[in-house]
C-alpha positions as CSV (number, residue, x, y, z in Angstrom):
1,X,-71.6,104.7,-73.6
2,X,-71.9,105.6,-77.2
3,X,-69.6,108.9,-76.4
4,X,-66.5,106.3,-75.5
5,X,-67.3,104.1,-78.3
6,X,-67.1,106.9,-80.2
7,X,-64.0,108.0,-78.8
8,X,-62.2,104.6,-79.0
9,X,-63.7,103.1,-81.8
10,X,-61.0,99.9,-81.7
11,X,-62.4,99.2,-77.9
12,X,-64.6,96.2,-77.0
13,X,-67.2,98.5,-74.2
14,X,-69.6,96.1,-72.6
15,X,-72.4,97.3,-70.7
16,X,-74.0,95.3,-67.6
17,X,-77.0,95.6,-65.7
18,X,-77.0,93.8,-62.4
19,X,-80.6,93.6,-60.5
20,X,-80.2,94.5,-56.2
21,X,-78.7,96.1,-54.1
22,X,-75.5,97.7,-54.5
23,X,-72.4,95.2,-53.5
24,X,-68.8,96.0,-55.3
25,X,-67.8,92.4,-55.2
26,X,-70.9,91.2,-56.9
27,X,-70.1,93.6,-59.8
28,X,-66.9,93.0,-60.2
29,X,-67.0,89.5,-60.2
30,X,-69.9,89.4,-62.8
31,X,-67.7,91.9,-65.0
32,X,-64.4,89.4,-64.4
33,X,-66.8,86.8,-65.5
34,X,-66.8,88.4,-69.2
35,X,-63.0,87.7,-70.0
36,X,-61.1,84.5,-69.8
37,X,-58.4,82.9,-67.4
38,X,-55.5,84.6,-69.1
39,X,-57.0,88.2,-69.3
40,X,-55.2,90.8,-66.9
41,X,-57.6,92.6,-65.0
42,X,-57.9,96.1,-63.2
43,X,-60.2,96.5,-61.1
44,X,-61.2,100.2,-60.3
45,X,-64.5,102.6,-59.7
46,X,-65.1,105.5,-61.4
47,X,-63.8,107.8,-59.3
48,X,-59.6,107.4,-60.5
49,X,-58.3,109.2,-63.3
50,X,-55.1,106.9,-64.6
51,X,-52.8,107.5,-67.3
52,X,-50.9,105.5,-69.9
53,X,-47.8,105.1,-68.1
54,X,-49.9,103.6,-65.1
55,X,-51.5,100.7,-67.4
56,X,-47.6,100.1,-68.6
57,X,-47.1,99.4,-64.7
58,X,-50.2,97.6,-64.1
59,X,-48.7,95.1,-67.1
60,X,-45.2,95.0,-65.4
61,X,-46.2,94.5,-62.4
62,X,-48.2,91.5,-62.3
63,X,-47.5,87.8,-63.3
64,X,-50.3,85.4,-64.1
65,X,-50.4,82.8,-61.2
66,X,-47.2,84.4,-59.8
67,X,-47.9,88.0,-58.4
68,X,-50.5,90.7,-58.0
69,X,-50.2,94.6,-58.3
70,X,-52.3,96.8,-55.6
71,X,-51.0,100.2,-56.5
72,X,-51.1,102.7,-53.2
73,X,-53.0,105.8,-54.8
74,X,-53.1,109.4,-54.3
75,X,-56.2,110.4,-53.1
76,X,-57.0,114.1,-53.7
77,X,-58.4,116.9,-50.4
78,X,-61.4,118.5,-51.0
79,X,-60.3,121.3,-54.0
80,X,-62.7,124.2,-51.9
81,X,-60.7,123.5,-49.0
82,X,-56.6,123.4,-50.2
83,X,-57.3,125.9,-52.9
84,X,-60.1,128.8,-51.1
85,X,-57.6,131.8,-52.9
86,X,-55.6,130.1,-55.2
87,X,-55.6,128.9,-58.8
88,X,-56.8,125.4,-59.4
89,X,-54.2,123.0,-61.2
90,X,-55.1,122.1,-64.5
91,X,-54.0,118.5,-64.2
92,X,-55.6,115.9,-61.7
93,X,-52.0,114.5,-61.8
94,X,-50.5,117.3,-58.7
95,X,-49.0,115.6,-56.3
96,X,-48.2,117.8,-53.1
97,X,-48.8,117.4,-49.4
98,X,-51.8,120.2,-49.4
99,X,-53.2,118.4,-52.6
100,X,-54.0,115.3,-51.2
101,X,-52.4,112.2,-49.8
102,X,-51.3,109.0,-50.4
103,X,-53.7,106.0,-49.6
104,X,-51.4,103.2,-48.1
105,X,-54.7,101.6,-46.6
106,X,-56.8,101.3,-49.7
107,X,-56.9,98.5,-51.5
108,X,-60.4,98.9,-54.2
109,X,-57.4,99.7,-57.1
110,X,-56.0,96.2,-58.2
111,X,-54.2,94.6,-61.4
112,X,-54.5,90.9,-61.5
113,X,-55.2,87.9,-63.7
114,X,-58.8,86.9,-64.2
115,X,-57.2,83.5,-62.6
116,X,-55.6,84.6,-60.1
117,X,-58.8,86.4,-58.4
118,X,-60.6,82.8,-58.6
119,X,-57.4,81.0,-57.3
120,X,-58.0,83.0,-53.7
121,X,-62.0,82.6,-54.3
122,X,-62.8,85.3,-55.2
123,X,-64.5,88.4,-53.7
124,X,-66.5,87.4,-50.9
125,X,-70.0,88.7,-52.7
126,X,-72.1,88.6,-49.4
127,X,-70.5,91.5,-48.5
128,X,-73.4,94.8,-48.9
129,X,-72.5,98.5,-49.4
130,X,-69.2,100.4,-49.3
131,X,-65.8,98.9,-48.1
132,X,-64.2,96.2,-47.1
133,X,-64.6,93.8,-49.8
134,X,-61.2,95.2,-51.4
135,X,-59.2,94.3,-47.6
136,X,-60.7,90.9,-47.8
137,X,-59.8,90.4,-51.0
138,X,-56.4,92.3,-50.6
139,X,-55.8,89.6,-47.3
140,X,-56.9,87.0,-49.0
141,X,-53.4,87.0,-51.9
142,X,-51.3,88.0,-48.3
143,X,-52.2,84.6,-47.1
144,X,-52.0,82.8,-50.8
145,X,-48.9,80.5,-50.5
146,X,-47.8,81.2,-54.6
147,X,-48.8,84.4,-55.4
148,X,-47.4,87.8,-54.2
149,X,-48.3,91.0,-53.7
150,X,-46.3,94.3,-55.2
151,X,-47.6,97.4,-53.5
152,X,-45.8,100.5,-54.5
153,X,-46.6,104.4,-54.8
154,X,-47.9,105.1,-58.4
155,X,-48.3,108.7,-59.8
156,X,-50.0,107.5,-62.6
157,X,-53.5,107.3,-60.9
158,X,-55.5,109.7,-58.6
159,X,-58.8,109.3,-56.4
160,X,-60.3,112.5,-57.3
161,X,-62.1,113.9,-54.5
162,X,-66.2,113.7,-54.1
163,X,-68.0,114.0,-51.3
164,X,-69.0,110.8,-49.4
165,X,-72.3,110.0,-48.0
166,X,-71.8,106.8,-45.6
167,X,-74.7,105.0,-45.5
168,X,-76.3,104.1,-42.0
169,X,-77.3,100.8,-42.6
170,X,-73.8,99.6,-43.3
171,X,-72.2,97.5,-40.8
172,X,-70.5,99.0,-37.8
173,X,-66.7,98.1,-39.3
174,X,-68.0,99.3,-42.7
175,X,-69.4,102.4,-40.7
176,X,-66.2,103.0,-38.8
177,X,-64.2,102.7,-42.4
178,X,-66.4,105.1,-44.3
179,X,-66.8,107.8,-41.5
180,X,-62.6,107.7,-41.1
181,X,-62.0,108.0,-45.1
182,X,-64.6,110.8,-45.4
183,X,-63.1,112.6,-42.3
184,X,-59.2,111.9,-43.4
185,X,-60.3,113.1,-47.2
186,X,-60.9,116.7,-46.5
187,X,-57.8,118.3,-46.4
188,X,-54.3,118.6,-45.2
189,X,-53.8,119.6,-41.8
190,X,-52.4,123.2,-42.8
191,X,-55.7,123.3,-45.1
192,X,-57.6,122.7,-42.1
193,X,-56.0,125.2,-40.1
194,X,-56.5,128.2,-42.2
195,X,-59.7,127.8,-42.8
196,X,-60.3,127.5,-39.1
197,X,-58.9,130.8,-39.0
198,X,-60.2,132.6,-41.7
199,X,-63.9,131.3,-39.9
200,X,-62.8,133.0,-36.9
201,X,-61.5,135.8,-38.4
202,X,-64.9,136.8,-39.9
203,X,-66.6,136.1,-37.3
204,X,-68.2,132.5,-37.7
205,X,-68.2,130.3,-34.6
């Protein structure tokens, strides 16, 4: 914390503690919670990497009471897989079909107005664990009668690839959600294939 403070001495950081068990709505909400009516909001995790010109769109994008930005995200393969003999790109910012793919059914990225996430109610905070909290929320302006939503393709921010651990306690949508990103998070097809065959070709079965 005090290395970003450090780094952007003009920032306001604020640091929470919540107490239980992980829920993504919960902390969001709680975080919302800090900043009035009027304040725009984007709501991430710490995964994405984002540059300026993205935070110009999240601005342009969105109108308090009006309309709601849920920027579809490039979501980067598994760099082991798409690059075994290559050179790794310097910039998270590489946009190709072998390094990763575009998102169109994520939803966790959102720009908004503090008032705006209370005029739909909210995230629905009973909600445990990883996923779907961001669909509800994400159906929940798709049925609002006043405010829209602007989806479009943004360059300016990347899910950098981890590797995912789904938890078996989660619910069995949640389950079936978490096992299909992991899976579809690996690599490209031609990625896949290639290392397929460089397995076989040294004998691995």
């Amino acid at each position: 914390m005090k290395e970003y403070q450090d780094k952007y001495p003009e920032a306001d950081l604020i640091w929470l503690e919540i107490a239980g068990d992980f829920s993504r709505g919960i902390a969001l909400s709680t975080a919302a919670d800090k900043f009035d009516q009027t304040a725009l909001l984007f709501l991430c995790d710490i995964d994405l990497m984002f540059n300026s010109e993205f935070i110009d769109r999240c601005r342009m994008n969105t109108a308090l009471g009006k309309r709601v930005y849920f920027p579809i995200v490039f979501s980067q393969f598994d760099p082991e897989l798409t690059y075994t003999n290559k050179t790794k790109p310097d910039s998270y910012f590489t946009i190709n079909t072998d390094a990763g793919s575009w998102t169109s059914f994520g939803y966790g990225p959102a720009c908004l107005y503090h008032h705006d996430l209370d005029a739909v109610g909210g995230f629905d905070t009973t909600i445990k664990g990883w996923g779907w909290e961001d669909v509800d929320l994400f159906d929940k302006y798709v049925k609002h009668e006043e405010i829209e939503v602007f989806r479009a393709a943004d360059l300016g921010v990347i899910h950098v690839y981890h590797r995912k651990t789904c938890d078996p306690n989660l619910s069995v949508h949640q389950q079936t959600m978490c096992e299909g990103s992991k899976v579809a998070g690996l690599a490209s097809q031609k990625s896949l294939v290639k290392a397929m065959l460089s397995l076989t070709s040294t004998g691995h079965k």
